[in-house]
C-alpha positions as CSV (number, residue, x, y, z in Angstrom):
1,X,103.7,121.3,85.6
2,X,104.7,120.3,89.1
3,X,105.3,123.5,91.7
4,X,108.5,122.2,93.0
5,X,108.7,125.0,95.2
6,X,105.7,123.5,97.4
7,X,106.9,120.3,96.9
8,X,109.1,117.7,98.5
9,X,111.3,114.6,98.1
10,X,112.7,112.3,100.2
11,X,113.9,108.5,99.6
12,X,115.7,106.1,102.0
13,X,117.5,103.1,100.2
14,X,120.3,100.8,100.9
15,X,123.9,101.7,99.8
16,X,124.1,99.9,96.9
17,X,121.5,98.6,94.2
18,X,122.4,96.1,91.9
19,X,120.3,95.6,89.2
20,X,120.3,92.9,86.0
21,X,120.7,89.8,84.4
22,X,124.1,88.6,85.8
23,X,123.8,90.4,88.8
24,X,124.0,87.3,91.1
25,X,127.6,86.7,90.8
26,X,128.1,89.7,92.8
27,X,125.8,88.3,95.8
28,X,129.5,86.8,97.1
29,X,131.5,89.8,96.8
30,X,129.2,92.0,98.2
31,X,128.9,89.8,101.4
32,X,132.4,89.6,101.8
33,X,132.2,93.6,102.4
34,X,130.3,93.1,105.0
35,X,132.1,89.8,107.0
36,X,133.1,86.9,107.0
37,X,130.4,84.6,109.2
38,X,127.4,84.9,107.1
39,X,123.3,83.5,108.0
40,X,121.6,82.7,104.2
41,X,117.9,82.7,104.8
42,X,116.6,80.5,102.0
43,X,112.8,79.7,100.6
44,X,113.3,75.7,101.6
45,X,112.2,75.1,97.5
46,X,115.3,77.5,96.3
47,X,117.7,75.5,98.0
48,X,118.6,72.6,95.8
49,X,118.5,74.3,92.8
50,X,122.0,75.8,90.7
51,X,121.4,79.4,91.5
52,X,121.8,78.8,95.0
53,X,124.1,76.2,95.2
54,X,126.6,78.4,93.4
55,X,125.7,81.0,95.8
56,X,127.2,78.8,98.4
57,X,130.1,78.2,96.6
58,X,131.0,81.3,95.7
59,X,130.6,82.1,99.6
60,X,132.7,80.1,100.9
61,X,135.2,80.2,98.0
62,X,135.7,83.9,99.5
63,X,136.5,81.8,102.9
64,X,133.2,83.1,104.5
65,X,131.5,80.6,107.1
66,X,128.1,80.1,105.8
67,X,125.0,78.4,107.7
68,X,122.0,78.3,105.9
69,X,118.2,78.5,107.5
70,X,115.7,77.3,105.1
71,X,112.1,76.9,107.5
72,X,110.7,79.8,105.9
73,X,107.3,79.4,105.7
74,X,104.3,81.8,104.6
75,X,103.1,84.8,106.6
76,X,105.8,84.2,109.5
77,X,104.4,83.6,112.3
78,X,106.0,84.9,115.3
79,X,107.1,82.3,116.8
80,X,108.5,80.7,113.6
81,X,110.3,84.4,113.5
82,X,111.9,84.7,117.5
83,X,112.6,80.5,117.1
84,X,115.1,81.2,113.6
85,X,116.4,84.3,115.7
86,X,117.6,81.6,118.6
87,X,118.8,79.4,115.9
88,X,121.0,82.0,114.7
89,X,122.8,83.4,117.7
90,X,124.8,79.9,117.8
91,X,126.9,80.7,114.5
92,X,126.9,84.5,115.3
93,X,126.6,85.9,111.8
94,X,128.2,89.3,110.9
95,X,126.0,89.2,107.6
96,X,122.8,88.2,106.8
97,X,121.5,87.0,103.3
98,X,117.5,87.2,102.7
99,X,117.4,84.8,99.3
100,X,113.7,83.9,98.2
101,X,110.5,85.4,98.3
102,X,109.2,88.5,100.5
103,X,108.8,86.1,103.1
104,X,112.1,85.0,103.0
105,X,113.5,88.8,102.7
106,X,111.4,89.5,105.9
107,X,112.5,86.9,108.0
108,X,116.2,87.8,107.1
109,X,115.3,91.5,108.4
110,X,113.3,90.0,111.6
111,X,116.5,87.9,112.4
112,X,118.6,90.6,112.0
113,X,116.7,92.4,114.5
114,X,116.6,90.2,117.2
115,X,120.0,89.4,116.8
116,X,120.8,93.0,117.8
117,X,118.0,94.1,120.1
118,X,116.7,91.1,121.5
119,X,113.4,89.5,122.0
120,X,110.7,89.2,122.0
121,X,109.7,91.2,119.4
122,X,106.3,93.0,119.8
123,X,108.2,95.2,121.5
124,X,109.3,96.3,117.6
125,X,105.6,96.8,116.4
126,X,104.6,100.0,114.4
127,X,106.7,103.0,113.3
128,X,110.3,104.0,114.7
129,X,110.8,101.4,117.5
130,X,113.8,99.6,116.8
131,X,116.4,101.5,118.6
132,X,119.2,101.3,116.4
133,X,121.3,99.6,113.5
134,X,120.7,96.1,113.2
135,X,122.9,93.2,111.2
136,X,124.1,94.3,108.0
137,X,121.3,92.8,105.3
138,X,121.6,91.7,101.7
139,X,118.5,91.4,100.5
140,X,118.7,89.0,96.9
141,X,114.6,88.7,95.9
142,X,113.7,86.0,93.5
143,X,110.1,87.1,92.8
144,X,108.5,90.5,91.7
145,X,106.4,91.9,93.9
146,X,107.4,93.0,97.8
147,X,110.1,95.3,97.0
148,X,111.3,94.5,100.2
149,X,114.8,94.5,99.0
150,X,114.7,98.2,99.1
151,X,112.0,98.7,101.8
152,X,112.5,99.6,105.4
153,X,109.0,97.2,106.7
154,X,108.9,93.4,107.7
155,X,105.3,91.6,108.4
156,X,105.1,88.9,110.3
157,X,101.8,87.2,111.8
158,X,101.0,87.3,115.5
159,X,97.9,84.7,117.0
160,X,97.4,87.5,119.6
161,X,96.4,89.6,117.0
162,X,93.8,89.5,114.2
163,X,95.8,90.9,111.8
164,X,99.4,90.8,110.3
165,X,102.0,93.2,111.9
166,X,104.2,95.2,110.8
167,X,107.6,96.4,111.9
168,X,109.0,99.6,110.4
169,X,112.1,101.6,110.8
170,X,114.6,102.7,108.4
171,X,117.2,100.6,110.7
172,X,115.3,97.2,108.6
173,X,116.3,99.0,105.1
174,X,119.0,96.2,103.3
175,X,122.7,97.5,103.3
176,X,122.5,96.3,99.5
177,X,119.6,94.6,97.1
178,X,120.8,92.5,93.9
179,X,117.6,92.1,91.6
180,X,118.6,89.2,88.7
181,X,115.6,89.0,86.9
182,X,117.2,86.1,85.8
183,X,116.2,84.2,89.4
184,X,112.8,84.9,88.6
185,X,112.0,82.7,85.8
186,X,109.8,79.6,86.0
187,X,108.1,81.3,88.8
188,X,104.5,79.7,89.0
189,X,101.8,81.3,87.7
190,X,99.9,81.9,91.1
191,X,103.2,83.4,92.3
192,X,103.6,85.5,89.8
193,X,100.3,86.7,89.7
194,X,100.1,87.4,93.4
195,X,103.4,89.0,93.9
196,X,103.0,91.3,90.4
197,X,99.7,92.5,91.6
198,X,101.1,93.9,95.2
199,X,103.8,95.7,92.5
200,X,101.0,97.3,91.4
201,X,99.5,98.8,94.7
202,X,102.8,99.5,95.6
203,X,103.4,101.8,92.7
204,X,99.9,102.8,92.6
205,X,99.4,103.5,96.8
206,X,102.9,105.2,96.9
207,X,101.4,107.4,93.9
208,X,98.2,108.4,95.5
209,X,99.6,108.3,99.3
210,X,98.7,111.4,101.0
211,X,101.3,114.2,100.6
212,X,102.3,115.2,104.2
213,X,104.2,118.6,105.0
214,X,107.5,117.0,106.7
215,X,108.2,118.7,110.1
216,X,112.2,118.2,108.9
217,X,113.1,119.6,112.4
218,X,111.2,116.8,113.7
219,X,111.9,112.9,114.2
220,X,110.0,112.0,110.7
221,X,107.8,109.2,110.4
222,X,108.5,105.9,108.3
223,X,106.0,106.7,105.4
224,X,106.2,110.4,104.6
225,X,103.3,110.3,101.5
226,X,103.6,111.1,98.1
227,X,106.5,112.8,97.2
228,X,108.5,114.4,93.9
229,X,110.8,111.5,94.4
230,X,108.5,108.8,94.6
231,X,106.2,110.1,92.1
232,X,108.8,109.7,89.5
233,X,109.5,106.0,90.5
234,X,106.1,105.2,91.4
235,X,105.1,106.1,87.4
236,X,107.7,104.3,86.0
237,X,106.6,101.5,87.9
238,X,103.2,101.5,86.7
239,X,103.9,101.7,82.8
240,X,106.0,98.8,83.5
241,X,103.7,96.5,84.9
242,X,100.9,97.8,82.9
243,X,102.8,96.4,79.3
244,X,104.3,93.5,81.0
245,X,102.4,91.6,84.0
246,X,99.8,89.4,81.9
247,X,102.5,88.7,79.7
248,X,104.9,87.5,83.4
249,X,101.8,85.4,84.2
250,X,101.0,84.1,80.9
251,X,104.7,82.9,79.8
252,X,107.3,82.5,82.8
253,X,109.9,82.4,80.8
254,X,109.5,85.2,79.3
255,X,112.6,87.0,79.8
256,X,111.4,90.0,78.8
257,X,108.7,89.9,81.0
258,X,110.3,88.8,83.7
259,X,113.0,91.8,83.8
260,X,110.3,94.2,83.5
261,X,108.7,93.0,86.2
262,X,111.7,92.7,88.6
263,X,112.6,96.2,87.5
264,X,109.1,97.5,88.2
265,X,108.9,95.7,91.4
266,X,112.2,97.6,92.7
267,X,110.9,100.8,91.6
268,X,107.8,100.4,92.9
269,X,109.7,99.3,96.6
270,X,112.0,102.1,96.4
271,X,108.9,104.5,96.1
272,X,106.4,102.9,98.7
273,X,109.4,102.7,101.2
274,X,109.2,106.5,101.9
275,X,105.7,107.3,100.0
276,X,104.2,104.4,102.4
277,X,100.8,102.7,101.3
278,X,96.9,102.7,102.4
279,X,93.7,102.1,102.0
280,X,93.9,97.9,99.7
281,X,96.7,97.2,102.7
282,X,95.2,98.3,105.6
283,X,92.2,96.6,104.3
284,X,94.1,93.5,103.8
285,X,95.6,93.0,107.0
286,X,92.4,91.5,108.6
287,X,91.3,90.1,105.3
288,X,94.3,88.2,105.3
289,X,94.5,86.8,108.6
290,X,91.5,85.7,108.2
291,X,91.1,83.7,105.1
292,X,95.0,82.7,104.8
293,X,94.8,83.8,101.4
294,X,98.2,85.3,99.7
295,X,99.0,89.5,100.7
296,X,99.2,90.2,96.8
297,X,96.1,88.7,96.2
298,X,94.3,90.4,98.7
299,X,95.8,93.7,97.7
300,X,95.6,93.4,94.2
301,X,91.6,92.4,94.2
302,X,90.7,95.6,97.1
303,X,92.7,97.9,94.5
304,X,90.1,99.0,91.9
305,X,87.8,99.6,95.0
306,X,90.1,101.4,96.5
307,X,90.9,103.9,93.6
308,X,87.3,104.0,92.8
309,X,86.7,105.3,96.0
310,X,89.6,107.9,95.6
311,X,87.9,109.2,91.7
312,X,85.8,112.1,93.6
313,X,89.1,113.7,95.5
314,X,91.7,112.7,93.4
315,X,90.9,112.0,89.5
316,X,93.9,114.2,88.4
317,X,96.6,111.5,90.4
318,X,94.7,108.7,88.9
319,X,94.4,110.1,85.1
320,X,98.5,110.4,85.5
321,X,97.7,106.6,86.6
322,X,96.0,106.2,82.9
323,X,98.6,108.1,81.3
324,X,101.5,105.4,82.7
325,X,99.3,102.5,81.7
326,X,98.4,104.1,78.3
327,X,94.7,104.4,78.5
328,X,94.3,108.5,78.9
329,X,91.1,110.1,77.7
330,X,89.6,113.7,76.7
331,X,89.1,114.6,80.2
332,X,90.4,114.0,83.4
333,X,87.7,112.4,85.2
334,X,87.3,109.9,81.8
335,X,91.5,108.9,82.2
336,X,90.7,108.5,86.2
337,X,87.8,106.4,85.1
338,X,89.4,104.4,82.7
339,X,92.8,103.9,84.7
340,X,90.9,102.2,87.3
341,X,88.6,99.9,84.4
342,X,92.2,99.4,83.2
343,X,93.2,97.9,87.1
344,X,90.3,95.5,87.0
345,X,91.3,94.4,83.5
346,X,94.7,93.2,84.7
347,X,93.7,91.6,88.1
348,X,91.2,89.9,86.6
349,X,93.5,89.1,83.2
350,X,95.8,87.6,86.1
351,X,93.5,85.2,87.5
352,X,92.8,87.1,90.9
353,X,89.2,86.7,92.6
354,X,86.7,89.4,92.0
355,X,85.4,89.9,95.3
356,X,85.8,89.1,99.0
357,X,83.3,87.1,99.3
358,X,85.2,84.4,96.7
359,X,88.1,84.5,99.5
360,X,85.9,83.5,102.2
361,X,84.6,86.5,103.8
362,X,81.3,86.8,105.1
363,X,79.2,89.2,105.4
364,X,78.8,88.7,109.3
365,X,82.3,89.4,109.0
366,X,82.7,92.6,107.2
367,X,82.3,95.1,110.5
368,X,84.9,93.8,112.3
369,X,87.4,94.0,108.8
370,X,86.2,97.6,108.8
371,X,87.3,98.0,112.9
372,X,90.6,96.3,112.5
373,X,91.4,97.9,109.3
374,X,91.4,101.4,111.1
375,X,93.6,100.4,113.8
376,X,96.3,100.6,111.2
377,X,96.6,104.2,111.4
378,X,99.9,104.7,109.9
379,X,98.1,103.2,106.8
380,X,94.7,104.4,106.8
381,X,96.0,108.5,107.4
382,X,97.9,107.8,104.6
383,X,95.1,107.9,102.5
384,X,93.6,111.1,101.0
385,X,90.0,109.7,102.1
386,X,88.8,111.0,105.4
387,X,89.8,107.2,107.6
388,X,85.9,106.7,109.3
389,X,84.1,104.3,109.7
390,X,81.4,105.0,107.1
391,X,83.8,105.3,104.3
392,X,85.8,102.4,105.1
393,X,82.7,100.6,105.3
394,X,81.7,101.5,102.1
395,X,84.9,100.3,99.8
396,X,85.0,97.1,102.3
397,X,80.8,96.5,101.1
398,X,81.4,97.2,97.5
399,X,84.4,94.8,97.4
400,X,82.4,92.2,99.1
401,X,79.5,92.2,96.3
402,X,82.0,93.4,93.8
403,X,80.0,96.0,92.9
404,X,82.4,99.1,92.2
405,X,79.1,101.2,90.6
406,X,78.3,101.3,94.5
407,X,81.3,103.7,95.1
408,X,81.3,106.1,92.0
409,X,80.7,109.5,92.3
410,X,77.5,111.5,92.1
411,X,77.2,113.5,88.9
412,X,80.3,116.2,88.6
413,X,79.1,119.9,89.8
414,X,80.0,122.8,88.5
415,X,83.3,123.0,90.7
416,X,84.5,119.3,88.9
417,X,83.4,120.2,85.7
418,X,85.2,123.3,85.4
419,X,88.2,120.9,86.7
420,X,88.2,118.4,84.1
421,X,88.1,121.2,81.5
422,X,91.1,122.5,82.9
């Protein structure tokens, strides 16, 4: 049972959630709440097709003035970002729509960002720098995976950097997300995939973040760990994805499927937005930048590493991880051991590379992966594994040969055997 009297909660979500099939005709309404000049940031692929053209429709049928911005292109880079930002201060929007993928949802939030506090915006990297409220957001996702409907973080790619950046401030949190699992069907396989994995470290990072004491007198930080709030979401999240993922992948029309999986998704945003992630996406940042390779992909292959490397310090989190996906044991060192087989399972069910080295690292390159992953501090001390150099280097190795053996724990002493009999 949990000691809620040495626990805490804390969430941070838009003011409205819409969730369900049908939920789309309220995009228009809800817009019109917010004004009546409104920027629709589009995935270029999503904006022929019926969904969207109704959108517009709808739009202006409520007499809004509507300009659409479809160059959204993967991993936004910078200058892609601060170039739609000058493109938008010429029809002066009072709303901004984010319809598409995470990349789409993040560029919405970037442009709404700059169109309040200016350029150029490195000033806006790490945690609690953007001063104030920006333009009001609706955030309408049409894939599973980012949560970033409900999340208060926007990425974006920098060439002065060797890794992905990340902005985060409660300010970026949508004024309202509409989740129509409908919009995700036909998604592509890959897609899917991708996007469905990241769900799952979401859900399963937000779990097993470290659980800080809030100073509440104090300014707090963006990601605040595992919480009693988050736990609750982050769970549901998991048994979700664990009974309906392959299936997502497997069959995209799968209605069924697909609603789990947006449902999930938006759970698993909602509890990594205050929870925060760690250790497969502060690993991923470099890994990403340099092999180009999708941020769920990269996320969802370090994950088994990652909880393996978490079994010695934290097999009671990760056998509540088994007991969501439905693979508990006898003891709780077997559940942690067979929630993270269970992991593995699914990535590789999914179609996702088993190692690093099938991405295009090198071994040359894994020391500097290791050094840039512990720059990202707000990710790596979220982690309950001490953030050096050695143990970093020891998940990043074991991924590379994809060799998880490498990182299981010696045999249990007296202190974990009298643990998993408890």
């Amino acid at each position: 049972m949990t000691d809620i009297s040495n626990s805490f909660g804390l969430l941070r979500l838009p003011d409205s959630i819409a969730f369900g099939d049908g939920s789309r005709a309220g995009i228009a309404r809800t817009v019109a709440s917010l004004g009546n000049r409104a920027l629709v940031v589009c995935d270029p692929f999503l904006s022929t097709t019926e969904a969207f053209t109704t959108l517009l429709a709808e739009l202006e049928g409520l007499n809004i003035t509507v300009t659409v911005d479809t160059q959204v292109v993967p991993e936004l880079p910078v200058t892609v970002v601060e170039d739609a930002i000058e493109r938008a201060k010429t029809s002066n929007p009072q709303v901004i729509v984010g319809f598409g993928g995470g990349s789409a949802l993040d560029l919405a939030k970037l442009i709404a960002l700059g169109l309040a506090h200016g350029t150029p915006l490195n000033r806006f990297y790490g945690e609690n720098q953007v001063p104030g409220p920006v333009i009001p957001l609706v955030a309408v996702p049409t894939t599973s995976g980012t949560g970033s409907e409900v999340t208060p973080v926007a990425v974006l790619a920098d060439p002065d950097r060797e890794l992905k950046v990340g902005i985060s401030s409660p300010y970026l949190i949508p004024r309202a997300a509409i989740v129509d699992p409908r919009l995700m069907v036909g998604a592509p396989a890959a897609v899917t995939a991708s996007a469905g994995a990241d769900a799952l470290v979401h859900a399963i990072e937000a779990y097993t973040a470290n659980n800080h004491a809030p100073e509440w007198a104090s300014p707090l930080p963006v990601f605040v760990g595992e919480n009693l709030l988050s736990s609750t979401l982050a769970l549901e999240a998991i048994r979700l994805i664990g009974l309906s993922l392959r299936d997502a992948v497997v069959d995209g029309e799968d209605f069924e499927a697909r609603s789990r999986m947006a449902y999930a998704s938006l759970l698993a945003g909602m509890a990594f937005g205050t929870a925060g992630t760690h250790l497969s996406h502060a690993i991923q940042y470099p890994v990403g930048a340099l092999t180009h390779t999708p941020h769920g992909l990269g996320t969802g292959m370090l994950l088994p590493f990652v909880m393996q490397s978490l079994l010695p310090t934290d097999a009671r989190r990760l056998a509540d991880v088994a007991g969501a996906l439905g693979v508990a044991a006898a003891t709780i060192d077997e559940s942690a051991q067979n929630a993270i087989d269970e992991v593995a399972a699914i990535m590789a069910d999914i179609g996702l590379p088993a190692d690093l080295a099938a991405i295009g690292v090198t071994e040359p390159d894994l020391p500097r992966v290791v050094e840039l992953s512990l720059t990202v501090r707000r990710l790596v001390t979220n982690s309950v594994i001490d953030p050096t150099e050695e143990n970093l280097h020891r998940i990043v190795r074991a991924a590379f040969s994809g060799d998880r053996t490498a990182l299981k724990p010696l045999p249990a002493t007296a202190s974990n055997e009298s643990e998993t009999s408890k």
